[in-house]
VOLUM-604474 format. One line per 8 residues: number of its first residue (from 1); their letters; for each residue x, y, z of N, C-alpha, C, CB. Coordinates in Angstrom, 3 decimals. Glycine has a CB too. Layout:
VOLUM-604474
NUM	A	X/Y/Z/X/Y/Z/X/Y/Z/X/Y/Z  ...
END
This chain:
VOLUM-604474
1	XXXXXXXX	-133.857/-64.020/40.228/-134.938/-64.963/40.080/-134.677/-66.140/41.009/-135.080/-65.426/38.609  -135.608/-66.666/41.526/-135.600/-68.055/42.343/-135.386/-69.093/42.156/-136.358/-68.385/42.741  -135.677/-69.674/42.321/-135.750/-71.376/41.831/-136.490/-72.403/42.853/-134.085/-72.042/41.689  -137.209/-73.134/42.302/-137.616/-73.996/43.605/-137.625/-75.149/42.732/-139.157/-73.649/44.548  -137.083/-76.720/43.676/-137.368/-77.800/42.609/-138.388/-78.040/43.228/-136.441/-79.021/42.271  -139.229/-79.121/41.704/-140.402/-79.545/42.143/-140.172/-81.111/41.415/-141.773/-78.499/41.659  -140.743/-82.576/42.167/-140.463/-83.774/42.002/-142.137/-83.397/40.320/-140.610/-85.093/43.925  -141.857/-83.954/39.268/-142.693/-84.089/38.274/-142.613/-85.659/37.354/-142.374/-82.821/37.435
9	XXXXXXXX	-143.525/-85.955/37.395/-143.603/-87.375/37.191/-142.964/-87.509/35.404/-145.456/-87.952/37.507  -142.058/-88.584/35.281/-140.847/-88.487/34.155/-142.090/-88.274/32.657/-139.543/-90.420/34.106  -143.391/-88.941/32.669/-144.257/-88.818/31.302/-144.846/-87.696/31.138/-145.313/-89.741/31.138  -144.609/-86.953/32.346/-145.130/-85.047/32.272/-144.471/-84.289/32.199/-145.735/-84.323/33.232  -142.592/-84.501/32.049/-141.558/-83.305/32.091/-142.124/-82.868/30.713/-139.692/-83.679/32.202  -142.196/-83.188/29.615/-142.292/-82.575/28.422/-143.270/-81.784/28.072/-142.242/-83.315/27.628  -144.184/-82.148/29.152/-145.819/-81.138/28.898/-145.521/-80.397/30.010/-147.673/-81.982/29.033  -145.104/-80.435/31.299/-144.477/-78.900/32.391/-143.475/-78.465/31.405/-143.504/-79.262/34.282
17	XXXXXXXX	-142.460/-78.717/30.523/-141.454/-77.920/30.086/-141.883/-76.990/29.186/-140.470/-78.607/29.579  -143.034/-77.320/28.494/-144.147/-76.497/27.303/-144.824/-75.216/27.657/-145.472/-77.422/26.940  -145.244/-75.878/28.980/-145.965/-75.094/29.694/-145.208/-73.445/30.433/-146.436/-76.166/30.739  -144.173/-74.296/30.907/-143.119/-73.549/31.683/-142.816/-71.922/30.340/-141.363/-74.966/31.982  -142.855/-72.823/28.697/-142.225/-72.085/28.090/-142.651/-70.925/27.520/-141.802/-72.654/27.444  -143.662/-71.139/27.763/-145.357/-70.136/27.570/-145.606/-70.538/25.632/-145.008/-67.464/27.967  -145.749/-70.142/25.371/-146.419/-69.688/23.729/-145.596/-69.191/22.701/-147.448/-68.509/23.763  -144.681/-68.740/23.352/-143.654/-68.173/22.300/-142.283/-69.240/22.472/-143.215/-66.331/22.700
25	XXXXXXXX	-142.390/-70.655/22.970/-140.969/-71.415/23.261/-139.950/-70.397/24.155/-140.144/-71.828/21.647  -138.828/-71.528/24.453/-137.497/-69.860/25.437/-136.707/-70.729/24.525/-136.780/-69.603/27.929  -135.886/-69.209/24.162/-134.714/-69.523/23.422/-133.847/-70.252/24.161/-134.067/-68.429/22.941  -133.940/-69.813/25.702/-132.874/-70.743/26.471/-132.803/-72.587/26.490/-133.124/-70.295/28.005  -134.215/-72.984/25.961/-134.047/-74.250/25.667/-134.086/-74.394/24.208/-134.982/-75.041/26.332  -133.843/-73.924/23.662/-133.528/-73.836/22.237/-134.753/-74.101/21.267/-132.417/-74.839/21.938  -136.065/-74.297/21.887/-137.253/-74.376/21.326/-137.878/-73.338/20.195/-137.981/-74.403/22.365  -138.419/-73.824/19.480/-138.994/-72.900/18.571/-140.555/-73.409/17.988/-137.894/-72.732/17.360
33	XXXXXXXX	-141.620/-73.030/18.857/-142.966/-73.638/18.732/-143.717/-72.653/17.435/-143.857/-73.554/20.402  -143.571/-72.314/16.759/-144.382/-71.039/15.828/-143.652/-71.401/14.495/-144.050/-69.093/16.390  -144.958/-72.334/13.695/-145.210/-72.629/12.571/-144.962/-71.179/11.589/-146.605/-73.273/12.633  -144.115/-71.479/10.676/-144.260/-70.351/9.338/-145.198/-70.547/8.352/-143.034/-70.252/8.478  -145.134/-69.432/7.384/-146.023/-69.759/6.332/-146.258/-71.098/5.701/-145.700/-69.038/5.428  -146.865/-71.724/5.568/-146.622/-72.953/5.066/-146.906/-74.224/5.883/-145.374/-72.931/4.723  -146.375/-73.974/6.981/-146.228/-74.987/7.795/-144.709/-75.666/8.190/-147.055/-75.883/7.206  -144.050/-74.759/7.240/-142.189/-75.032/7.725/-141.935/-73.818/8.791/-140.757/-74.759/6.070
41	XXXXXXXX	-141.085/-74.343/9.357/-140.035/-73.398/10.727/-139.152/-72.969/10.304/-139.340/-74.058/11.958  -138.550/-71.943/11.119/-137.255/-71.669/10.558/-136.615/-70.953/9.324/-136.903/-72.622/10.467  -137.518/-70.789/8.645/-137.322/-69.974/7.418/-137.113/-70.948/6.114/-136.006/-68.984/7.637  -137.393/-72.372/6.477/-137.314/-73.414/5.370/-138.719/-73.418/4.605/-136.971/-74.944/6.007  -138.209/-74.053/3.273/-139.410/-73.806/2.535/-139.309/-75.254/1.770/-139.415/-72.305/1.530  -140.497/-75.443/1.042/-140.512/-77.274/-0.015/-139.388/-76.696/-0.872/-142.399/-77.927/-1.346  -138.780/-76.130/-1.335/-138.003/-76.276/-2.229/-136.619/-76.495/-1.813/-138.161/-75.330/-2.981  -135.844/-75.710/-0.333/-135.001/-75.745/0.495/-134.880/-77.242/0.861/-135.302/-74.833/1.501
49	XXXXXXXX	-135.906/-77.487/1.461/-135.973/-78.846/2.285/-135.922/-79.751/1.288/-137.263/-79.115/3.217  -136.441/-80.028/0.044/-135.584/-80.904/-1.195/-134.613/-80.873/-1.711/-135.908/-80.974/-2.131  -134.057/-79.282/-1.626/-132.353/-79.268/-1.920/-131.623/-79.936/-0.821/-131.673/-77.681/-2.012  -131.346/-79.795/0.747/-131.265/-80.082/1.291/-130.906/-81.614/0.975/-131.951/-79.545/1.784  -132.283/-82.044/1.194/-132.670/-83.754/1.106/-131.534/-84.710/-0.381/-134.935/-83.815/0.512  -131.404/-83.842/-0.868/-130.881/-84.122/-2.503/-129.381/-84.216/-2.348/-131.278/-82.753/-3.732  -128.770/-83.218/-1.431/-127.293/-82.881/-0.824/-127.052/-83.565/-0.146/-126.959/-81.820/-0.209  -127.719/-84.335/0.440/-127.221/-85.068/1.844/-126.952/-86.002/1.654/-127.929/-85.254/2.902
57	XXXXXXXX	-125.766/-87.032/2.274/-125.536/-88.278/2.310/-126.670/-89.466/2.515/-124.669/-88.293/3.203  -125.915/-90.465/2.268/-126.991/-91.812/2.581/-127.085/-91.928/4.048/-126.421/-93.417/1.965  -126.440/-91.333/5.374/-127.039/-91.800/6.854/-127.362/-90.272/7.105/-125.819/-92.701/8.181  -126.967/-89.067/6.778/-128.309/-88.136/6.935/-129.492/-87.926/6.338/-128.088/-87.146/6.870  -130.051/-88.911/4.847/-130.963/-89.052/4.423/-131.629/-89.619/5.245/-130.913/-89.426/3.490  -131.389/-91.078/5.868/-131.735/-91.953/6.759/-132.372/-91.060/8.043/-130.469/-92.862/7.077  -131.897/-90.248/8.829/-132.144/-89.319/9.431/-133.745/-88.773/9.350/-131.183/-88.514/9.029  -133.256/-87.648/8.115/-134.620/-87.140/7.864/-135.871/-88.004/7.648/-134.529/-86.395/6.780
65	XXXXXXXX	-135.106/-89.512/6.377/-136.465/-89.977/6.358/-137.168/-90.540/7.716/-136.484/-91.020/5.358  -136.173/-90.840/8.617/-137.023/-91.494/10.025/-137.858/-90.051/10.294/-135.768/-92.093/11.713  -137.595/-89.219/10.154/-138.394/-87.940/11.442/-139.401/-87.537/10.095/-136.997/-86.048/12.340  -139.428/-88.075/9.011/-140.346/-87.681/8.045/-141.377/-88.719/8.513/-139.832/-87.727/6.452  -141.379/-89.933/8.805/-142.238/-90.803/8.900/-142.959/-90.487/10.217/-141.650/-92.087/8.766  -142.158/-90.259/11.031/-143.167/-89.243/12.309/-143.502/-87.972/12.316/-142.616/-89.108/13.579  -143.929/-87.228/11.338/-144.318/-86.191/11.788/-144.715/-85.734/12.866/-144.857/-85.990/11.324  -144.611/-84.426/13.589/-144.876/-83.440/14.201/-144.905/-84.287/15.776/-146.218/-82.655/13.549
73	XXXXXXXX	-144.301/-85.411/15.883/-144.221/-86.221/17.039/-142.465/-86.304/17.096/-145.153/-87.817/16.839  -142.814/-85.977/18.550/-141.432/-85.508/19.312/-140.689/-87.260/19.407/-141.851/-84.548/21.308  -139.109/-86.750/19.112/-138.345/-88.072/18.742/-137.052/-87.400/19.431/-138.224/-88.601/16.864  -136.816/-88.825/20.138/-135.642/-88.348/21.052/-134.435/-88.836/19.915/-135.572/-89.232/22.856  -133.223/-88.148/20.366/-131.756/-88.885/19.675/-131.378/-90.050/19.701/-130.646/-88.498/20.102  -131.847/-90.610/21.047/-131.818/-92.043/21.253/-132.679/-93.058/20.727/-131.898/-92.214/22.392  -133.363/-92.785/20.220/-135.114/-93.205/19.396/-134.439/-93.291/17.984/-136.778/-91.631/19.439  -133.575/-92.075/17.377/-133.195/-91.688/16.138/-132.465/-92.942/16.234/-132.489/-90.241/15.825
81	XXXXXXXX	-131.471/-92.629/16.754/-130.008/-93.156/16.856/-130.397/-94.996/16.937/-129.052/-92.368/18.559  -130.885/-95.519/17.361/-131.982/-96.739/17.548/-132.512/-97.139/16.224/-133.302/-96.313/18.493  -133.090/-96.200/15.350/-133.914/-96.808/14.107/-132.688/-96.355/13.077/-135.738/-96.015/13.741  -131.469/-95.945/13.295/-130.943/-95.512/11.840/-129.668/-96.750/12.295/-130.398/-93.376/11.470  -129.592/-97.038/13.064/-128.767/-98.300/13.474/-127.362/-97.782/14.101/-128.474/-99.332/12.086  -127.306/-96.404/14.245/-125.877/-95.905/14.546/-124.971/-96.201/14.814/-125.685/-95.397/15.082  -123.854/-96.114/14.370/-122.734/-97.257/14.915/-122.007/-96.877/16.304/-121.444/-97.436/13.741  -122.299/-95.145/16.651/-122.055/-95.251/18.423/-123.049/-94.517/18.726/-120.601/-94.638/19.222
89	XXXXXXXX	-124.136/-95.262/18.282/-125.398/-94.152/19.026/-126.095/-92.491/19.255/-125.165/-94.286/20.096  -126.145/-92.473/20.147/-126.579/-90.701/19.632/-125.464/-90.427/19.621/-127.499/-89.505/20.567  -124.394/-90.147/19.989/-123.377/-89.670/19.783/-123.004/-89.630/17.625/-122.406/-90.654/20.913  -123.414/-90.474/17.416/-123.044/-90.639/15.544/-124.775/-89.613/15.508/-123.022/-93.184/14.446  -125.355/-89.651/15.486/-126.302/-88.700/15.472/-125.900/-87.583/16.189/-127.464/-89.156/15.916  -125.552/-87.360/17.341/-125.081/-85.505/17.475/-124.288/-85.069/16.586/-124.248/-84.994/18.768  -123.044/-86.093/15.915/-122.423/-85.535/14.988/-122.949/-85.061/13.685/-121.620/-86.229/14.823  -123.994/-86.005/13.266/-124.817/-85.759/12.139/-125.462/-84.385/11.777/-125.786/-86.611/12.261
97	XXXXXXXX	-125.875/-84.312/12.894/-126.802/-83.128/13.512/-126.170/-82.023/12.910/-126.856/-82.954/15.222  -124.987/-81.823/13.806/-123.776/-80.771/13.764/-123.430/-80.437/12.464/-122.486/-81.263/14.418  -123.111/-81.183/11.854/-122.309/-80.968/10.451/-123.483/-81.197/9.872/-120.959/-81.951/9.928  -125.071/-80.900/9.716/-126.382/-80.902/8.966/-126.255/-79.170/9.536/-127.951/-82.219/9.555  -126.668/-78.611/10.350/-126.367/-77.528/11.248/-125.214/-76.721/10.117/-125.683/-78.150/12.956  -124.143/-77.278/10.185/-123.449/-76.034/9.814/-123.776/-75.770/8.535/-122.009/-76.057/9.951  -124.218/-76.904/7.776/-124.540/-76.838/6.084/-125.907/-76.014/6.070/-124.796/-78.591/5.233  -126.796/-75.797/7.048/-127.922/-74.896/6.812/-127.254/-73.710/7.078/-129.225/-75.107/7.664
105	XXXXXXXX	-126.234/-73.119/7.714/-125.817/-71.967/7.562/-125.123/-71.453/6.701/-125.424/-71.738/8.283  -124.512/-72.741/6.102/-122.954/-71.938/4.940/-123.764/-72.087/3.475/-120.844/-73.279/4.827  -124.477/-73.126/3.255/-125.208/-73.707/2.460/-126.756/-72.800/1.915/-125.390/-75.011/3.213  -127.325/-72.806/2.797/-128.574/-72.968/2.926/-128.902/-71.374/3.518/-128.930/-74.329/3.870  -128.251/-70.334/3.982/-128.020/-69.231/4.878/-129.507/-69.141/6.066/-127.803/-67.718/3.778  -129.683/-70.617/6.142/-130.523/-70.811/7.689/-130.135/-71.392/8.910/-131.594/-71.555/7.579  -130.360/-70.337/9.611/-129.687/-70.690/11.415/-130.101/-71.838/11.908/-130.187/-69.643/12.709  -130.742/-72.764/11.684/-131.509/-73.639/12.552/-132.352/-74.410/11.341/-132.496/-72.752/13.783
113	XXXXXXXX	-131.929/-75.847/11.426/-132.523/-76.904/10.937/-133.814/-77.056/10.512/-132.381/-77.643/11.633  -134.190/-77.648/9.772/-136.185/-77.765/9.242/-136.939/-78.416/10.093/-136.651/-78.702/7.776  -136.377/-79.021/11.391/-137.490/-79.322/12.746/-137.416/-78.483/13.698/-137.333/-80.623/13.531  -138.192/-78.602/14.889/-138.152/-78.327/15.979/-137.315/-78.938/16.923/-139.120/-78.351/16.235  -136.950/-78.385/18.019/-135.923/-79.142/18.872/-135.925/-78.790/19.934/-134.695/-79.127/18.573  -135.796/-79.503/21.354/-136.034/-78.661/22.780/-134.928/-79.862/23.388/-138.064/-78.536/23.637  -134.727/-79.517/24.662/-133.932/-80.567/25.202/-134.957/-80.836/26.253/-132.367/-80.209/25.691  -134.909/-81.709/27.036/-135.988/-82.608/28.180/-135.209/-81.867/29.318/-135.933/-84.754/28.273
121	XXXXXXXX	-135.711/-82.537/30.476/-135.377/-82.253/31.572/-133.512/-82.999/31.992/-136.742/-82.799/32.421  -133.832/-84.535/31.057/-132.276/-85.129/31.366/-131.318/-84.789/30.245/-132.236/-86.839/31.508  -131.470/-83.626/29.537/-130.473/-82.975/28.740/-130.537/-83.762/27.347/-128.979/-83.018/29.475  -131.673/-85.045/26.921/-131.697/-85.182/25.733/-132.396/-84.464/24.367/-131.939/-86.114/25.864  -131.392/-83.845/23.983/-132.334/-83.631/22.255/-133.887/-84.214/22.293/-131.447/-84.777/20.739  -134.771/-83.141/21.378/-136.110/-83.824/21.210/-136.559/-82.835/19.591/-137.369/-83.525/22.940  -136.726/-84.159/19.124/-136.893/-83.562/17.390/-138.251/-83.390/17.073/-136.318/-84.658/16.120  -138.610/-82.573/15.854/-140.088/-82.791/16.022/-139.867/-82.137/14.182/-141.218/-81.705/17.647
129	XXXXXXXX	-140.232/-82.800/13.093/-140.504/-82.285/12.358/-141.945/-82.503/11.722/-139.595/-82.390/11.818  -141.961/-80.863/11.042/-142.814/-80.371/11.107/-144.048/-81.410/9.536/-142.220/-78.703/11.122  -144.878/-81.131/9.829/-145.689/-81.968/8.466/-145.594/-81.499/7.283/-147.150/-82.063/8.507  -145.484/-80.618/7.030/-144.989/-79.748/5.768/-143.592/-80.266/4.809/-144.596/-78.223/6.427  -142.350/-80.335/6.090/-141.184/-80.660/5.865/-141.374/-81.861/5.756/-140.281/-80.294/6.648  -141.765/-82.625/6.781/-141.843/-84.249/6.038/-142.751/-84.447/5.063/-142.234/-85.413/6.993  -143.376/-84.036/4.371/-143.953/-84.268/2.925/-142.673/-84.054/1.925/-145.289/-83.100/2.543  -142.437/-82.779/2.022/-141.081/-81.979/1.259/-140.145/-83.520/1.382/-140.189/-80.179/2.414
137	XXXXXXXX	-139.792/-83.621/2.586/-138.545/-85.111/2.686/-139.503/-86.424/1.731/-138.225/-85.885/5.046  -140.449/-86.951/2.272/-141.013/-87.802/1.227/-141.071/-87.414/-0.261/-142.277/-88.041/1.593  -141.281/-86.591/-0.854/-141.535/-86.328/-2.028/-140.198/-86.503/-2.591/-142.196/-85.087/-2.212  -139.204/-85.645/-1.984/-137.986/-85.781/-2.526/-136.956/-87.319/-2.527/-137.365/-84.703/-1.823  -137.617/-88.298/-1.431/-137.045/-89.372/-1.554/-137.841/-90.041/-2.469/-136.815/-89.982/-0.407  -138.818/-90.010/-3.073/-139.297/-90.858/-4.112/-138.918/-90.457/-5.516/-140.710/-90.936/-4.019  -138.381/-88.966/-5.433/-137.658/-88.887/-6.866/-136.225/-89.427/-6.793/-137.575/-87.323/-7.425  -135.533/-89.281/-5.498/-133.826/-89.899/-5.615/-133.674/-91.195/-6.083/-133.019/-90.005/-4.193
END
């Protein structure tokens, strides 16, 4: 396969990278565009995503509730990492991430988190949860 670069103006990488990815997302950017039943990804469901929410500490609650308050609008790590006050920035958020990640697998027996996620063109994380799941996260923070 080829390659050719092409100069793309920095507020359109995310709509050429969509584009690029056709309809079904590429696993190679780790995207996953195709809503499940419900309106959760991933094989999460309202009841998962409140266990979840219920298990989690006080700065991965913080987490979800920020990407609950944006639904289905793409949120960089640095955006996250910015509103949860991180004490070293995305970096305390990649870790978060990670060890949220492994608890949907050992925990939860799901490969991949209750948002969406792609990386940009400059290699940052881009979150996107879904409206379904952030209801599921709201609901469950008003009973904790």
């Amino acid at each position: 396969m080829a390659y050719v670069m092409m100069a793309v103006p920095a507020e359109l990488v995310s709509a050429v990278a969509e584009f690029i990815e056709g309809p079904h997302g590429s696993k190679a950017l780790g995207a996953a565009h195709s809503s499940e039943a419900g309106g959760f990804v991933h094989g999460w469901d309202r009841p998962t995503v409140r266990r979840a929410y219920r298990e989690s500490g006080d700065g991965m609650r913080e987490v979800l509730d920020f990407l609950a308050r944006h639904p289905d609008r793409e949120v960089s790590s640095y955006e996250l990492a910015d509103a949860i006050e991180a004490k070293y920035g995305w970096n305390t958020v990649a870790g978060m991430l990670g060890a949220f990640g492994r608890r949907c697998a050992n925990r939860y027996g799901l490969k991949r988190p209750m948002w969406e996620f792609r990386y940009d063109a400059s290699g940052r994380v881009l979150l996107t949860m879904p409206r379904a799941a952030a209801e599921a996260v709201e609901e469950s923070a008003k009973t904790s």
